[in-house]
N, CA, C and O of each residue as an XYZ file, in Angstrom:
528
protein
N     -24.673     19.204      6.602
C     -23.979     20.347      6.039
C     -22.557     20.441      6.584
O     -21.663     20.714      5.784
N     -22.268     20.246      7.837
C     -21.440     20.192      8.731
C     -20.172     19.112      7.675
O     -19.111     19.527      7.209
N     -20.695     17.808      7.557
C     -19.538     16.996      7.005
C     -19.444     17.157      5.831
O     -18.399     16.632      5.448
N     -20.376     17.939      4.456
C     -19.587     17.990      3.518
C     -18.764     19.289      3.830
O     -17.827     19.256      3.032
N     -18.660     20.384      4.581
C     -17.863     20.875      4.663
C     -16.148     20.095      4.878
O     -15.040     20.301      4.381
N     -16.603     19.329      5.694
C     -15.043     18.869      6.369
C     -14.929     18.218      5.092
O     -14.033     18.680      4.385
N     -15.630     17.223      4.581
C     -15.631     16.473      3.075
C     -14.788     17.399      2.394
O     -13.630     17.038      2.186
N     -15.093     18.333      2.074
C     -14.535     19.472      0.861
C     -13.025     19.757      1.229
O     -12.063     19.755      0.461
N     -13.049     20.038      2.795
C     -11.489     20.471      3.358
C     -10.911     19.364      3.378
O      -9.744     19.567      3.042
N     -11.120     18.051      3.636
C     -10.447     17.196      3.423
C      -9.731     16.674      2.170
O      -8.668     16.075      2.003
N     -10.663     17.100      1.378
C     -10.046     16.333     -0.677
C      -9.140     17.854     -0.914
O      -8.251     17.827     -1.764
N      -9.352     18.948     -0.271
C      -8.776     20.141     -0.470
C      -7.180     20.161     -0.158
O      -6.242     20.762     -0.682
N      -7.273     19.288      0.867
C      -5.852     18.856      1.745
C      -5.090     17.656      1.344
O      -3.906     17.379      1.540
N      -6.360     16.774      0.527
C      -5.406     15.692     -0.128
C      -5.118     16.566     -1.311
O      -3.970     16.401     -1.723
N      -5.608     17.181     -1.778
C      -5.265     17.645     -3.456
C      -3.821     18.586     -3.208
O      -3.016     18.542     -4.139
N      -3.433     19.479     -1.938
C      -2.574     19.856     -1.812
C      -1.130     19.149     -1.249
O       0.047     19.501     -1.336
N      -1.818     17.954     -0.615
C      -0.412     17.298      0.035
C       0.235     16.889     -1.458
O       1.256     17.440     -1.869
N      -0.675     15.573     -2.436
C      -0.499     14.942     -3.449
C       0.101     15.738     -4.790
O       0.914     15.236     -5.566
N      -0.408     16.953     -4.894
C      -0.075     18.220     -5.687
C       1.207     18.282     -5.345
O       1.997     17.804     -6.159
N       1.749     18.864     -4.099
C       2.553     19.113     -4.011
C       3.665     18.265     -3.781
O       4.700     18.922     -3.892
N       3.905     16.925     -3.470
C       4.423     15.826     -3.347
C       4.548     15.579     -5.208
O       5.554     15.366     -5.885
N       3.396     15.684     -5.541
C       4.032     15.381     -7.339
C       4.502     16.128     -8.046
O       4.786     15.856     -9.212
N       4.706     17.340     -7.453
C       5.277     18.707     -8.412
C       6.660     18.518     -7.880
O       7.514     18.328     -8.746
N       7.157     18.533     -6.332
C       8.495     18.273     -5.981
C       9.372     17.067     -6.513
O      10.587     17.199     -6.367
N       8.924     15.944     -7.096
C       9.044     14.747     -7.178
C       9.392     15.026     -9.052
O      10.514     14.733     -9.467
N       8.674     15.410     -9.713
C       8.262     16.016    -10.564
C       9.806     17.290    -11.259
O      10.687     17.151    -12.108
N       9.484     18.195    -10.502
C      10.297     19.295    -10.877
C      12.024     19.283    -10.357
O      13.062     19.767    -10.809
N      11.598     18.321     -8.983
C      13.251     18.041     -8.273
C      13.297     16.590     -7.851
O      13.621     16.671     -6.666
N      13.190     15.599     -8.077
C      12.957     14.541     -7.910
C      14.986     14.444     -7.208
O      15.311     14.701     -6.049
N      15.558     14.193     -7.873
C      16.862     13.779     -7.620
C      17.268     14.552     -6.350
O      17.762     13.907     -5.425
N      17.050     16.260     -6.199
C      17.129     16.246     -4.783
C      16.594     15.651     -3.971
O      17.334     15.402     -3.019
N      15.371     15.195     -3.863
C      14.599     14.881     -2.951
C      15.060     13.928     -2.178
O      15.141     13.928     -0.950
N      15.483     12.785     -3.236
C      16.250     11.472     -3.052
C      17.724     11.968     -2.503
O      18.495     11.104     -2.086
N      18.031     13.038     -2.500
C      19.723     13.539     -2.189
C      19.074     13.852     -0.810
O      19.628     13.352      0.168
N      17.801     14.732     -0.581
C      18.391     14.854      1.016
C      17.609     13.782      1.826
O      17.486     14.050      3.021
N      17.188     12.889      1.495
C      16.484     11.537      1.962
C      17.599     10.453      2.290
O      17.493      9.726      3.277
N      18.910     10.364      1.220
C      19.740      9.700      1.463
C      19.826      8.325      0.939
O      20.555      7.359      1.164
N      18.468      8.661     -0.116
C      18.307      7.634     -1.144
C      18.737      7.740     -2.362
O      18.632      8.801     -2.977
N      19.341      6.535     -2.941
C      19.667      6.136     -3.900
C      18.339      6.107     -4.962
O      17.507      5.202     -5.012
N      18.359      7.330     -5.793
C      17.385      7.256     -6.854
C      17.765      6.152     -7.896
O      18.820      5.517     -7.895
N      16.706      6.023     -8.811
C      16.441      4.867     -9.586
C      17.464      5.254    -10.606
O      18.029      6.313    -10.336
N      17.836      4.683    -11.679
C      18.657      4.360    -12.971
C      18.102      5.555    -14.157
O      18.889      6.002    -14.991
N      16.758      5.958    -14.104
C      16.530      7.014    -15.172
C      15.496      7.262    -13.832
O      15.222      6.531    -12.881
N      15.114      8.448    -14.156
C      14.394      9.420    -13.308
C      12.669      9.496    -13.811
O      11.794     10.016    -13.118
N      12.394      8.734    -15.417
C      11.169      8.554    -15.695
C      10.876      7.751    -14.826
O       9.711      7.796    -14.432
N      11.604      6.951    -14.342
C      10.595      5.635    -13.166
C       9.821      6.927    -12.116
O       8.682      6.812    -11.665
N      10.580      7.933    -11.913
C       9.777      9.415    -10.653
C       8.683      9.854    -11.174
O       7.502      9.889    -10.829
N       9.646     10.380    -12.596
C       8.876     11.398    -13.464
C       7.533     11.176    -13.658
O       6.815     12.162    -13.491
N       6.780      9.706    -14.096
C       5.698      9.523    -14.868
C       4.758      9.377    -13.471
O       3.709     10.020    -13.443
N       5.095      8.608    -12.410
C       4.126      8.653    -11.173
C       3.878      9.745    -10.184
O       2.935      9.653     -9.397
N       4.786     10.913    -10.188
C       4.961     12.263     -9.887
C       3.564     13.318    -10.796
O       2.763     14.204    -10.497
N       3.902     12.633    -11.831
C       3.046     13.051    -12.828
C       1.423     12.742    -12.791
O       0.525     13.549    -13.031
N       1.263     10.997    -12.329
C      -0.024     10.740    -11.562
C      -0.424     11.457    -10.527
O      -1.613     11.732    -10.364
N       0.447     11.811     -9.776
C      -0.076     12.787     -8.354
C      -0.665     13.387     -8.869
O      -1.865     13.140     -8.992
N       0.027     14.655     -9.511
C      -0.476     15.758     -9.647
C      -1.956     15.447    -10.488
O      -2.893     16.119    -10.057
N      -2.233     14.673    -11.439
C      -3.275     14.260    -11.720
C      -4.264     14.111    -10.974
O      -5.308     14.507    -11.492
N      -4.390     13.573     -9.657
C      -4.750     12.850     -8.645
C      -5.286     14.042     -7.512
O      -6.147     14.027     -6.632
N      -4.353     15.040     -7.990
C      -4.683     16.179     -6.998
C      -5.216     17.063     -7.429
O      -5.482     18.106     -6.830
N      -5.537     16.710     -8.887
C      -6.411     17.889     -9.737
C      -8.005     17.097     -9.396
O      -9.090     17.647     -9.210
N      -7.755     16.010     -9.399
C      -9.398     15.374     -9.090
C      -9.907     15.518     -7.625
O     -11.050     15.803     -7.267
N      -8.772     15.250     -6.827
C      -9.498     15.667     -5.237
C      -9.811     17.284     -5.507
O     -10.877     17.511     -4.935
N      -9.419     18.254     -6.014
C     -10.370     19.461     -6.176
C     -11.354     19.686     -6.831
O     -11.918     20.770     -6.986
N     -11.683     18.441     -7.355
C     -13.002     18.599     -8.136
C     -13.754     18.082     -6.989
O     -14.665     18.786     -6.551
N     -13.426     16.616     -6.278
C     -14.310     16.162     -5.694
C     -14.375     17.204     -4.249
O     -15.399     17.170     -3.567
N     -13.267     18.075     -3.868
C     -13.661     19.422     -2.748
C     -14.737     20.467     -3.231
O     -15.590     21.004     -2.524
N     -14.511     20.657     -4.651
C     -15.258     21.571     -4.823
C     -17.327     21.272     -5.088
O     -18.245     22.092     -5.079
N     -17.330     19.896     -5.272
C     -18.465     19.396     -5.457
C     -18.625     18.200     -5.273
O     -18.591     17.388     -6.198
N     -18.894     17.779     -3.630
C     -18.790     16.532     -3.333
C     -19.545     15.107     -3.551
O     -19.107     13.977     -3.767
N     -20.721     15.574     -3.422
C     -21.782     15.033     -3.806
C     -21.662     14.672     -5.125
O     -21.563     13.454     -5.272
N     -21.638     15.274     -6.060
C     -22.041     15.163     -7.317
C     -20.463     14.807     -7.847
O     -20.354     15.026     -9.053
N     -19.514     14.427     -7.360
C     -18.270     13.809     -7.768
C     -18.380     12.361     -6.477
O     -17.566     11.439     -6.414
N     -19.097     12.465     -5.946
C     -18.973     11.204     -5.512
C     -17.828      9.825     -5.924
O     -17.076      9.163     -5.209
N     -18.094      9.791     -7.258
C     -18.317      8.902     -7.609
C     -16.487      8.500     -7.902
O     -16.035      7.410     -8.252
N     -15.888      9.498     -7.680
C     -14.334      9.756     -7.777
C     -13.719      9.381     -6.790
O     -12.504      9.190     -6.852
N     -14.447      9.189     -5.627
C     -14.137      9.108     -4.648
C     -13.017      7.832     -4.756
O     -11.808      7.988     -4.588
N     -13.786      6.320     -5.123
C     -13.249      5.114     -4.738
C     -12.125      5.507     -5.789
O     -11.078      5.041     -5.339
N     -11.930      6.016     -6.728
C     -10.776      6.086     -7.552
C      -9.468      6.802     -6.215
O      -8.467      6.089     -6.146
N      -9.454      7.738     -5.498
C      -8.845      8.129     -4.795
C      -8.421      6.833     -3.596
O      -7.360      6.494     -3.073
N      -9.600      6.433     -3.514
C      -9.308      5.086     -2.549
C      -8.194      4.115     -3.319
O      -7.119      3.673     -2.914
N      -8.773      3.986     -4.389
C      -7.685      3.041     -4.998
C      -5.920      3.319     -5.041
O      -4.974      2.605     -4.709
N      -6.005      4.682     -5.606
C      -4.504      5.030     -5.478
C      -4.088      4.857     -4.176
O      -3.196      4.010     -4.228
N      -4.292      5.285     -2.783
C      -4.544      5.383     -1.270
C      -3.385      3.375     -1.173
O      -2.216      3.085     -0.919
N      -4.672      2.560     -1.555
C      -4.233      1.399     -1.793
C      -3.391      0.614     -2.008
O      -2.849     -0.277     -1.355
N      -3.267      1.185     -3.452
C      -2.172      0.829     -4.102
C      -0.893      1.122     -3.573
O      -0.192      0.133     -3.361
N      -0.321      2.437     -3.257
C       0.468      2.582     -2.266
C       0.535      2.207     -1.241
O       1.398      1.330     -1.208
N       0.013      2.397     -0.126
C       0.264      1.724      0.902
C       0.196      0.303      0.841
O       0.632     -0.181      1.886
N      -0.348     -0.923     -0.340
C      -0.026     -2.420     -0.208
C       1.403     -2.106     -0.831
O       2.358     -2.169     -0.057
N       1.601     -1.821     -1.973
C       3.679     -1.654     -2.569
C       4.094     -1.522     -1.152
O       4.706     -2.502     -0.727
N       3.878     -0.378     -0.171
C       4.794      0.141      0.314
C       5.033     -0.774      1.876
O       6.068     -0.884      2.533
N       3.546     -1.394      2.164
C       3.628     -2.237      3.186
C       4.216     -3.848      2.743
O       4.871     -4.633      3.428
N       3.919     -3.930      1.921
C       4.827     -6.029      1.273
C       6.066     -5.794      1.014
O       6.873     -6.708      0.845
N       6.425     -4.343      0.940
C       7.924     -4.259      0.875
C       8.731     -3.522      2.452
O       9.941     -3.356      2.605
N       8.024     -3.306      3.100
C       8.150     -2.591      3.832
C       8.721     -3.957      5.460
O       9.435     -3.780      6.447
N       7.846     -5.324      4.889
C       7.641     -6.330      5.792
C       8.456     -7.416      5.195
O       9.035     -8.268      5.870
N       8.473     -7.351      3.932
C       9.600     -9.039      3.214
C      10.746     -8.331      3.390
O      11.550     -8.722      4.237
N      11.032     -7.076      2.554
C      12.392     -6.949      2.429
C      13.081     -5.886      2.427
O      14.090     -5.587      1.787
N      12.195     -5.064      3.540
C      12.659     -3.407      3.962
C      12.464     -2.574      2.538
O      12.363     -3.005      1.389
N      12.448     -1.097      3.097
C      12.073     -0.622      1.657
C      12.651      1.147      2.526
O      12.077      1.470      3.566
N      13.477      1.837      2.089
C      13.942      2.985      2.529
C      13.041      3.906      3.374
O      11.838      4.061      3.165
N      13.805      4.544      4.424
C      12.320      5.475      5.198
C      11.705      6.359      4.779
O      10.586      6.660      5.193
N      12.502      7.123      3.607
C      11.900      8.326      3.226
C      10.150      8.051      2.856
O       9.293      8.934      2.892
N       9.906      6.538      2.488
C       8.296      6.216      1.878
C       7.824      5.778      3.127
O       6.640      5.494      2.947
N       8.103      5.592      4.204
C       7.517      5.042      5.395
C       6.228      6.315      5.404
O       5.076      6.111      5.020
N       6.701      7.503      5.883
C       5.856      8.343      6.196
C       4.901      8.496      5.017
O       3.726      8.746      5.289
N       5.160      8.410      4.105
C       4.016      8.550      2.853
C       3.214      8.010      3.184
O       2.111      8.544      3.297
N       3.452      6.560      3.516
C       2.533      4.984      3.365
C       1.111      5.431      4.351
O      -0.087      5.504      4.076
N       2.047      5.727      5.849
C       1.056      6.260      7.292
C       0.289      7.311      6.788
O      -0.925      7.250      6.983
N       0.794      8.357      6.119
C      -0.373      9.483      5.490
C      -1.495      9.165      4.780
O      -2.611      9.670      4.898
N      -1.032      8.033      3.805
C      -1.777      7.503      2.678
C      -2.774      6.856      3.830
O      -3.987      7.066      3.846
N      -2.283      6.283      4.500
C      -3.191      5.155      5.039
C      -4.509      5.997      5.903
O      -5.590      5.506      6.227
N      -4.138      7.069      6.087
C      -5.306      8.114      6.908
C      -6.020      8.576      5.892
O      -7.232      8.615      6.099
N      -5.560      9.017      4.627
C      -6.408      9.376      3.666
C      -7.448      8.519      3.272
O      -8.610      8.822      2.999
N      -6.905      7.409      3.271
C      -7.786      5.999      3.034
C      -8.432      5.688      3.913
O      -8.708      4.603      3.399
N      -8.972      5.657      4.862
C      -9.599      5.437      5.915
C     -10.661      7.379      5.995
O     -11.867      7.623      6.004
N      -9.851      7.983      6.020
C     -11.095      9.436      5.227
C     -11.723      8.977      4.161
O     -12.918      8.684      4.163
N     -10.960      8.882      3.175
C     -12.192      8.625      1.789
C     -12.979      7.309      2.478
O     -13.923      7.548      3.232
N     -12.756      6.523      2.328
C     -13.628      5.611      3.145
C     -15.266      6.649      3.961
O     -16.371      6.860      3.460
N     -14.891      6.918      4.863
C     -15.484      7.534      5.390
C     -16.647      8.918      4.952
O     -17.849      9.075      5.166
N     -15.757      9.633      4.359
C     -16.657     10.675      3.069
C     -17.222      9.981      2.005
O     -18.218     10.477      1.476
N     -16.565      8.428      1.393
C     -17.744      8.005      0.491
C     -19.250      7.285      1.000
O     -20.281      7.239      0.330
N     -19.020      6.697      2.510
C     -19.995      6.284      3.235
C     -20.711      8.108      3.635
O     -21.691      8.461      2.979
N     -20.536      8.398      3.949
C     -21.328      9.387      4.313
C     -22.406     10.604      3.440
O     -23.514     11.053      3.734
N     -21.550     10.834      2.357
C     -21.914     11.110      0.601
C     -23.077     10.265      0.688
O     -24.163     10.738      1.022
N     -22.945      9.209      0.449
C     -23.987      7.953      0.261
C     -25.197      7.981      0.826
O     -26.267      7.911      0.221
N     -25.009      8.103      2.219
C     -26.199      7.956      3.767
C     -26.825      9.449      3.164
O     -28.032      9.660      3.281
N     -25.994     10.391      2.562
C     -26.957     12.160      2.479
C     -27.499     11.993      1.138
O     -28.285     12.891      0.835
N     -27.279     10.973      0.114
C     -27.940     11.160     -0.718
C     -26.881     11.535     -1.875
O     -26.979     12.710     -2.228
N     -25.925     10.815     -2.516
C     -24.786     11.221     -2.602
C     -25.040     11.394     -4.375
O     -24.237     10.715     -5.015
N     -25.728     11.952     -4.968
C     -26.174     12.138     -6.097
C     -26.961     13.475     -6.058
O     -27.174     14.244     -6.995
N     -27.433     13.600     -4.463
C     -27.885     15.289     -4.582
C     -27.366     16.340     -5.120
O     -26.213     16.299     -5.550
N     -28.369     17.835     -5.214
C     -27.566     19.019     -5.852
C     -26.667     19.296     -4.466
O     -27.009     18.880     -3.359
N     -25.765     19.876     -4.660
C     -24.837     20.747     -3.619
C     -25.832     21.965     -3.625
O     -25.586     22.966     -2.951
């Protein structure tokens, strides 16, 4: 009982970091890059449309907070995004530098990923198809 609680606060906390990282990105993207000191991209859809995945992304970690068990199954999808970012952000990060403002993303991502990891093994061991 104990860990789907933390389970729940945890996708609760990814759904708010990712939420809110895709709404800023999203609604102010060009500042963001202004006080980072980065040079944004050539059109701002390259922000716009993956800003737009977040927030997607953070509508599903509140499904899987609000009913863990029985969203299980969402889980590895969260892993995947987790992934996907942090490999972009680490092969660029090691061949051919890649700006700091994504450094800290990558290290966040990479704890989230190593949580889901962890909440989908554990889901699993309780029976991860049970009622809540």
């Amino acid at each position: 009982m104990k860990a789907r609680k933390m389970i729940s606060g945890l996708f609760m906390v990814a759904a708010l970091y990712d939420g809110i990282l895709g709404a800023a990105f999203l609604v102010a993207g060009a500042s963001v890059f202004r006080l980072f000191g980065v040079t944004p991209p050539n059109h701002m859809g390259y922000i716009h449309f993956p800003a737009a995945l977040l927030v997607v992304f953070a509508a599903m970690f509140v499904a899987i907070a609000l009913y863990p068990a029985k969203n299980r199954n969402l889980i590895p999808y969260g892993m995947l995004l987790k992934v996907s970012y942090c490999g972009v952000v680490f092969f660029h990060w090691l061949t051919a530098g890649i700006p700091g403002m994504w450094k800290p993303f990558c290290i966040i991502d990479l704890l989230f990923l190593v949580l889901f990891a962890w909440a989908w093994q554990a889901l699993g061991k309780a029976g991860g198809g049970a009622k809540q």
